[in-house]
C-alpha positions as a Markdown table, in Angstrom:
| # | Residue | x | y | z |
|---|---|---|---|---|
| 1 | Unk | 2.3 | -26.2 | -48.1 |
| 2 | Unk | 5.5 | -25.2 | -49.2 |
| 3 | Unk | 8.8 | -26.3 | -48.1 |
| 4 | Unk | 9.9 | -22.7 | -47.0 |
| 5 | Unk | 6.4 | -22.4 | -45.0 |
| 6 | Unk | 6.8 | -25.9 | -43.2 |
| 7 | Unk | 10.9 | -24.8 | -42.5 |
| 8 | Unk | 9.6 | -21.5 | -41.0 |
| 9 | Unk | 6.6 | -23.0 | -38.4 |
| 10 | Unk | 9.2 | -25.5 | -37.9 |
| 11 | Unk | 11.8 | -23.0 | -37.0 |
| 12 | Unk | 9.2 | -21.0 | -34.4 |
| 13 | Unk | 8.3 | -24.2 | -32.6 |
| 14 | Unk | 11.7 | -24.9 | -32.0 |
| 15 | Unk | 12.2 | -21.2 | -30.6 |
| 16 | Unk | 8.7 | -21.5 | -28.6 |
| 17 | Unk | 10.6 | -24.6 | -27.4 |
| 18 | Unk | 13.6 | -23.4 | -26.1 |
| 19 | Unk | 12.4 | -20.2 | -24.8 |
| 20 | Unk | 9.7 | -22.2 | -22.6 |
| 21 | Unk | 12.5 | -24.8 | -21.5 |
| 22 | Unk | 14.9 | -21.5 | -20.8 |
| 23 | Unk | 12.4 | -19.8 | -18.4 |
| 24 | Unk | 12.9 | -20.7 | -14.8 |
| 25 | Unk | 9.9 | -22.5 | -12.5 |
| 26 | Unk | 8.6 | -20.0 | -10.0 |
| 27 | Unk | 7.2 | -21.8 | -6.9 |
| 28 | Unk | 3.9 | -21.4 | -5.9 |
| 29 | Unk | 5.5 | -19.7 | -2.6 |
| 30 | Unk | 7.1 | -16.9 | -4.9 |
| 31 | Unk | 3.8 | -16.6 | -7.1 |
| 32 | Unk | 1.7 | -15.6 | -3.7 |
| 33 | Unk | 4.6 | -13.0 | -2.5 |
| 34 | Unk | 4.5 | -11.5 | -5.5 |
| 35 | Unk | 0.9 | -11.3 | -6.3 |
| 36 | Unk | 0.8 | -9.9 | -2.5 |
| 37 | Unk | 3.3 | -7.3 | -3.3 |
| 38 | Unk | 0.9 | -6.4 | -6.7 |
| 39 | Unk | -2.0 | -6.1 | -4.6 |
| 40 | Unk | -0.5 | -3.8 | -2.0 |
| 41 | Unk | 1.4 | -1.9 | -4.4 |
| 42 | Unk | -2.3 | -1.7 | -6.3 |
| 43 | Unk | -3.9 | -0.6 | -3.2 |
| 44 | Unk | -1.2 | 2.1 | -2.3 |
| 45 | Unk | -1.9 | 3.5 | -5.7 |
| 46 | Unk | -5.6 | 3.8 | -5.1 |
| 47 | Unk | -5.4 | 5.2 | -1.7 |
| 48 | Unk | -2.9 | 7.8 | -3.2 |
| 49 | Unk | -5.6 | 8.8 | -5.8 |
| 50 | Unk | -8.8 | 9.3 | -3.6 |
| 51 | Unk | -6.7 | 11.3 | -1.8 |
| 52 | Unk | -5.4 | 13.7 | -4.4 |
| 53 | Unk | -9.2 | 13.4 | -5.3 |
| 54 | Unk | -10.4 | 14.6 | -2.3 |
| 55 | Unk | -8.2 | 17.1 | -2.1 |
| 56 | Unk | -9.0 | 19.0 | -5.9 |
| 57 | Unk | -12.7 | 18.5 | -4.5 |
| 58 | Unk | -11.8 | 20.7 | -2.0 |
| 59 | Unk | -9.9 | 23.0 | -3.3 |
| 60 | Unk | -12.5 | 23.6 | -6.1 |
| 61 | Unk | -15.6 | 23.7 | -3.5 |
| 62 | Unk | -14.0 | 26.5 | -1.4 |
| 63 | Unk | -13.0 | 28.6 | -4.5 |
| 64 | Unk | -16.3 | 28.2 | -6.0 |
| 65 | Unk | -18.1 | 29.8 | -2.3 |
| 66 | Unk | -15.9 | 32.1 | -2.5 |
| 67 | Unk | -16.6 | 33.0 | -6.4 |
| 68 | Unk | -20.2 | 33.3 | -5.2 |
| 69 | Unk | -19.7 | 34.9 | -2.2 |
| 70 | Unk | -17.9 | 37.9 | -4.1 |
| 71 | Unk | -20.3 | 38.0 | -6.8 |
| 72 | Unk | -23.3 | 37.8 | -4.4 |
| 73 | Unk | -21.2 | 41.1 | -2.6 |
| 74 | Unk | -20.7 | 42.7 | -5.7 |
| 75 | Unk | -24.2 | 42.2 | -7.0 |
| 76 | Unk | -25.5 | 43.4 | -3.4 |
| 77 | Unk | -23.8 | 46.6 | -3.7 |
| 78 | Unk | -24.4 | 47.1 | -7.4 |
| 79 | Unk | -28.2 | 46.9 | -6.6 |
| 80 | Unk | -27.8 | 49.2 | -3.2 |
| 81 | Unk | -26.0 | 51.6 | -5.2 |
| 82 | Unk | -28.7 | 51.8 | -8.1 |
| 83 | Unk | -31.5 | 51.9 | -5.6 |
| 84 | Unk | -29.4 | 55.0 | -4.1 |
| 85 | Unk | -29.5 | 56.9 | -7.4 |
| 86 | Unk | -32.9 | 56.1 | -8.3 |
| 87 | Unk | -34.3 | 57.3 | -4.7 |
């Protein structure tokens, strides 16, 4: 290995070093809260998103019925009106 390879792993442990020693403990306490608050938050987010879901579901069932409702009208009248001609 080189010198200028062994300087540079040399140089990144030292940073891995210092950046580990310069992060502050977080207590087990703090660790639950926030895993708490990720959960809720998660869950909010969810809720939120069957929601919407249900509503689109909706909104596309009822304008589908009503697509076939009209074409079912207009098909009705279509066929009365050729069976009127033809009599």
């Amino acid at each position: 290995m080189t010198i200028e390879k062994k300087s540079l792993i040399s140089t990144l442990n030292t940073t891995k070093k210092a950046i580990v020693a310069s992060t502050p403990a977080v207590s087990t306490s703090e660790a639950r809260s926030s895993a708490r608050a990720n959960t809720r938050a998660a869950r909010a987010n969810t809720r939120a998103n069957t929601r919407a879901a249900r509503a689109n579901t909706r909104a596309n069932t009822r304008a589908a019925r009503a697509n076939t409702r009209a074409n079912t009208r207009a098909n009705t009248r279509a066929n009365t009106r050729a069976n009127v001609n033809v009599q």
